[in-house]
N, C-alpha and C positions, 0 to 999 in steps of 0.2 A: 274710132274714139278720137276724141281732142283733147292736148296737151297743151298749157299756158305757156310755153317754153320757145326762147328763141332756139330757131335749127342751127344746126353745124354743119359745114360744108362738108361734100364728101362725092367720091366719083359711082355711077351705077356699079353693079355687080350684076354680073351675068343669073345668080340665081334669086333673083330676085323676076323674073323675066322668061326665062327659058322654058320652061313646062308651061304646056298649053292646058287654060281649066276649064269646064262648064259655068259658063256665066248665066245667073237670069237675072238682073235689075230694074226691076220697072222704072221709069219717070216719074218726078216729082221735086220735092226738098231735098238738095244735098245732101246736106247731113245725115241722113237716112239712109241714101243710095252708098255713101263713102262707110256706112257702120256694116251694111250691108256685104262694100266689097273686103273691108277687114276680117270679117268672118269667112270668108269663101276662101280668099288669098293668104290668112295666116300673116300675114302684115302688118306693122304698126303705123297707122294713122299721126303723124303729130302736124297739128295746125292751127294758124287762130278762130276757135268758133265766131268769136264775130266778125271775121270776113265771109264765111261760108252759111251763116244762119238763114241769109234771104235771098239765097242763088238755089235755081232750080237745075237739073240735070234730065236729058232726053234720055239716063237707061242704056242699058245693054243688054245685051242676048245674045248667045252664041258661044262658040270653044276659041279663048285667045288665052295669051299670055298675059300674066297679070298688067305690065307696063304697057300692052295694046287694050285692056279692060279701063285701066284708068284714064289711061287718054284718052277714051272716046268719052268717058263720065265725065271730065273735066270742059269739053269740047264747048263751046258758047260761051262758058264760064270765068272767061279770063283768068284764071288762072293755072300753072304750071306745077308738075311735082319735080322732086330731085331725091335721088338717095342720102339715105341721112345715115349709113349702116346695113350691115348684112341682111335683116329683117324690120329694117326701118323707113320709111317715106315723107318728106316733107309738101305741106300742099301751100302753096303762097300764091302771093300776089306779084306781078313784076315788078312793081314798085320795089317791095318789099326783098324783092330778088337784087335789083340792080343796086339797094342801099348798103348790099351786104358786100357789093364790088365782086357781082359775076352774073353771067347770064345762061340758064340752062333751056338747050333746047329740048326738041319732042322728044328727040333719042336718045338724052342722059348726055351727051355732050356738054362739057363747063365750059367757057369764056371769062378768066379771070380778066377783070379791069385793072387798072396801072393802080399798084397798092404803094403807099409811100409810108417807108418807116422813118421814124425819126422820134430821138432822146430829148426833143423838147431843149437842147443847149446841156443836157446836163454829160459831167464830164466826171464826176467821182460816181454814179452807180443809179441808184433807184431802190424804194422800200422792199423793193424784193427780193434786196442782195439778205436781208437776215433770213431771208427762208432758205434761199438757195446755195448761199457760202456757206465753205466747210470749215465755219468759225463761229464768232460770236462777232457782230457786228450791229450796227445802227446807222442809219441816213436820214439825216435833215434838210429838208425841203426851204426854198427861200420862203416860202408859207408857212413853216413851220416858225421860221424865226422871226418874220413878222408879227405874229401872231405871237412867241415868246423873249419881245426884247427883253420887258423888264426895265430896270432903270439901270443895270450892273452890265458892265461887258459881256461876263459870263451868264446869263439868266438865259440866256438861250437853248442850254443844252439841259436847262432844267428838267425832271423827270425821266432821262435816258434812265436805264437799269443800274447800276455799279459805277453810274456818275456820276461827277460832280466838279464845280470849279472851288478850289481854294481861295480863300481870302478875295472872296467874289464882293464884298463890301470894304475893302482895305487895298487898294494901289487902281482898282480899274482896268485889272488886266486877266489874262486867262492863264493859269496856273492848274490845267487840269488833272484831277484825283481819276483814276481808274482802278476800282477793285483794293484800294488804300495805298495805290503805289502812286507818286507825284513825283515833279522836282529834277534837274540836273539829268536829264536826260531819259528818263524813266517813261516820260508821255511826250512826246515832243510834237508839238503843233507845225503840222508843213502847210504856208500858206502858200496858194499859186505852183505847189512843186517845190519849194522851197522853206528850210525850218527857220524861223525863228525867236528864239528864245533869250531872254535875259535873265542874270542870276545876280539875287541882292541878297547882300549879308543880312541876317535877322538875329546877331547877338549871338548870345548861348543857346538860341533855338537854329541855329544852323543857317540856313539859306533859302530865299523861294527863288522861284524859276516863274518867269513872265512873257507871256504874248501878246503883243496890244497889236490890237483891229477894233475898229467899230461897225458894231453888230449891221450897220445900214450899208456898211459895203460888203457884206457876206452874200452868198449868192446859194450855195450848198453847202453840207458838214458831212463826211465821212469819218465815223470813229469803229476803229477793231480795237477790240480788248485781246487783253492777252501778249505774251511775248510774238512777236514778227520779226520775222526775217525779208521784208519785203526791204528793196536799194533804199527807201526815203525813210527806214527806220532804224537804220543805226546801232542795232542793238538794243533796241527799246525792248524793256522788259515790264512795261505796264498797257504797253498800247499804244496806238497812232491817232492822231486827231488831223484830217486830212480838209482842206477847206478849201475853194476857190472865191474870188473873188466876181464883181460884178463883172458880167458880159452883157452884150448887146438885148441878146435874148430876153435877160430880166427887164427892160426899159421899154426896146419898142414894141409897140401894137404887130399883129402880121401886118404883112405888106407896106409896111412903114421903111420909110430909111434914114427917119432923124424922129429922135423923141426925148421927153424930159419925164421925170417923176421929180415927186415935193412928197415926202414925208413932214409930219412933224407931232408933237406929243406935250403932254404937261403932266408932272405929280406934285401931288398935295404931301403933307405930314413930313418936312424937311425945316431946313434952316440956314442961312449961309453960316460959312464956315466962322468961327471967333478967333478972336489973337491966338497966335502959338503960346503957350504953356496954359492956355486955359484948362483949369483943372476942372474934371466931372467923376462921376462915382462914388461912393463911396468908399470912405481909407478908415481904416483906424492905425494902430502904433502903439509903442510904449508911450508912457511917460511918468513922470516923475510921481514918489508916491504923493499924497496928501493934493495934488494938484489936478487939476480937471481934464480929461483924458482928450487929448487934441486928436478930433479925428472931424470927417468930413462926408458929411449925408448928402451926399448924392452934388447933382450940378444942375442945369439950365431943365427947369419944369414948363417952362412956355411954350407948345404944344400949340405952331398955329391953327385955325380954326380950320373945320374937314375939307372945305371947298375950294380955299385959298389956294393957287396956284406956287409955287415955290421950287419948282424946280421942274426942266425942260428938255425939250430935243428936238432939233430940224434939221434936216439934209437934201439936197436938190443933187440929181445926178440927170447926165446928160447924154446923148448915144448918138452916134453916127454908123453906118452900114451899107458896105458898096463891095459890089464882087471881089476886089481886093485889097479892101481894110475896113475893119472896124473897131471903132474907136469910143471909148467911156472915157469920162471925165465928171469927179463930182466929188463931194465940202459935204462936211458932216459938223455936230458940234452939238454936244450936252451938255449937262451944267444941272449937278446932283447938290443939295447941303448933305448936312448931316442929317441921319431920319431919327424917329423918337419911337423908343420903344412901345412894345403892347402894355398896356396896366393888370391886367387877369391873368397871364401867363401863371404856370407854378414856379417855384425856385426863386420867388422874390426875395433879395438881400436882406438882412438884418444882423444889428450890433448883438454881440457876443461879447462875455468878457473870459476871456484865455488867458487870463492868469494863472501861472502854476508857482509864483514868487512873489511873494508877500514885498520884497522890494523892488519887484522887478514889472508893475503894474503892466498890463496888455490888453486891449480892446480890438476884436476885429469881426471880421463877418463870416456870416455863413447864406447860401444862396449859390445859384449856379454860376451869376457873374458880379462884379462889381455894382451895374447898372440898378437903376430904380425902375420901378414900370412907370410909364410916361416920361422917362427921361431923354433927353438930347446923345444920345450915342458917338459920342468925340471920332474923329477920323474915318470917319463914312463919306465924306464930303468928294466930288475930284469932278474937275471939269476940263473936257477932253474937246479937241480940235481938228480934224483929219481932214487930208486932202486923197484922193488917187487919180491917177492919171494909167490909160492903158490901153496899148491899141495891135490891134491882130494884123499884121500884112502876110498876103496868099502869096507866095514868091511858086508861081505856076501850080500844076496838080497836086504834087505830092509832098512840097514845103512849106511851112509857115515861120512866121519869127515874131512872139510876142515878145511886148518891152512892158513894162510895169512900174511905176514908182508910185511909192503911199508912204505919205506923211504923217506920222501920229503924235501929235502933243499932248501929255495929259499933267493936269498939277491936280494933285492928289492927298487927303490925309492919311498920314502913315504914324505908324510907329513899335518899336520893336516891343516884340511879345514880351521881352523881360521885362521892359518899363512900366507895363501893365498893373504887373505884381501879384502875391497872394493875397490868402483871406487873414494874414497875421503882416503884410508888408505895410512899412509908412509910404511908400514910394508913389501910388497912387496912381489913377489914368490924367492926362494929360493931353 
């Protein structure tokens, strides 16, 4: 028989071999004389029929052992079998043999070739850690973040299961949600081995918690959900967001020892930022009876056109690699406006009038946010500046000592969630 299937390496087995059979195989088409000896031997055949479709074999006759009946079939043929299993046999080509890094001879003897393993640089895991950790985990690839900047810090980790980044359009930073637990300690982002976190007051709505990196120097993400007890979690009871940054690995080419990469990017449907106190959204409020209800429909409708470029991102990183250092250095820099709402969404605003007091006049909204559809969405805006500098020394076999510094500047729009306001507040967005 023939199987489409690549073989798996495996050593002879003596019963495969040992009982001598009555052979009679005339000459002819391979593939014939090999269906031929599967039926007599009890054996499974696995091979590519189109290596053995237009090869002929001289036959056998006579009492041998299966692995003397098929070497003599195989004999002119160029090619080799190997055990694949107890009652299984592979028939190949040497090629085919030597690509798989081993060589087997007449007598089932292997020859493995020099196999080299290697993590490709990575140093938090590989996608296989979710099958095989006794948890609940995720790995993100430098391909995966390429492929998911986004224009936000956090847009990267878009789509994980029970994730998500906070206020991922408001400061520019990564504030990760795990499972609804965020904040002060709850997720703590270790970059390099090391956590970084910052805590801002947000008023009466308590405090966020902040990590700023730019997405263009991320290299992998490790994230475990769940409470850990691992040293770099501190008691974290929502999870761990474990991240390295750029190593040499991500830049050069193989056999390279100096290289550069140039990212860069443009989005449309933005705006640069307007004065502070520009007010957007819509507000209502009391006001005075008999007088005209002072409130405020919406802000900035100007919505530039699909194509226009409006906002950006370019980064150059650089690598050096030598048996005892390696060294990255590289500048990053985005530059978001404010974006403009969708117009069809449901939950679109509208004035209401909430008066329950004949003197006490009140106009406000109802809808899911303040915003208008097609409106300019105030403090979305933040344009960020990063350097990192970072380099590995081998201090002989079994020591290293990496030094790391990264720079992050970001000026951002913000503003506190109470300032916001209700659907009865004068207070208004800003």
């Amino acid at each position: 028989m023939s199987v489409g299937t690549k073989p798996v390496l495996a050593q002879n087995t003596a019963q495969q071999g040992a009982a001598a059979v009555q052979y009679s195989i005339p000459a002819g088409p391979l593939p014939q004389a090999l269906n031929r000896f599967a039926d007599i031997s009890g054996l499974q055949l696995v091979y590519d029929a189109g290596v053995t479709s237009k090869l002929r074999t001289k036959g056998f006759s006579g009492k041998a052992t299966n692995t003397e009946a098929l070497s003599s079939l195989l004999a002119g043929t160029g090619l080799i079998w190997r055990s694949a299993g107890n009652r299984s046999v592979t028939i190949e080509s040497p090629a085919q043999n030597s690509a798989e890094g081993a060589f087997v001879a007449p007598d089932g003897d292997i020859t493995l070739n020099t196999i080299t393993v290697s993590n490709n640089g990575s140093i938090l895991g590989s996608h296989d850690d979710t099958y095989t950790t006794a948890g609940s985990v995720n790995y993100i690839s430098a391909q995966e973040i390429e492929q998911k900047r986004g224009t936000s810090a956090g847009d990267f980790i878009a789509g994980i299961p029970g994730v998500l980044n906070g206020d991922s359009r408001n400061s520019g930073a990564l504030d990760v949600n795990i499972r609804g637990l965020q904040g002060q300690g709850r997720v703590p982002v270790v970059i390099d081995g090391a956590t970084q976190e910052q805590t801002v007051y947000r008023g009466y709505n308590g405090a966020r918690s902040g990590s700023f990196v730019d997405p263009d120097f991320i290299s992998e993400v490790s994230i475990e959900k769940g409470a850990s007890g691992a040293a770099d979690a501190n008691g974290a009871i929502g999870g761990v967001v474990r991240m390295t940054t750029l190593g040499v690995h991500d830049i050069l080419l193989p056999d390279r020892q100096f290289g550069v990469r140039l990212r860069g990017g443009f989005n449309t449907n933005s705006t640069s930022a307007p004065p502070v106190l520009t007010e957007g959204g819509m507000k209502g409020g009391w006001h005075q009876p008999g007088t005209p209800p002072n409130v405020r429909d919406g802000g900035n409708m100007d919505r530039p056109s699909f194509l226009k470029p409006t906002g950006g991102n370019g980064s150059i990183a650089a690598a050096f690699s030598s048996e005892s250092v390696d060294l990255v250095a590289a500048y990053a820099k985005r530059k978001n406006g404010n974006y403009f709402s969708g117009k069809h969404g449901s939950g679109q605003p509208y004035f209401v009038d909430k008066s329950t007091d004949p003197d006490f006049p009140n106009i406000g909204y109802e809808g899911l946010s303040p915003w208008k559809g097609g409106e300019e969405i105030l403090n979305t805006s933040m344009e960020n500046e990063s350097v990192l500098f970072k380099g590995n020394f081998q201090l002989g076999i079994d020591h290293a000592l990496e030094l790391s510094f990264m720079r992050y500047r970001s000026e951002f729009g913000e503003i506190m969630p109470t300032r916001i306001g209700t659907h009865t507040s004068a207070v208004g967005v800003f």
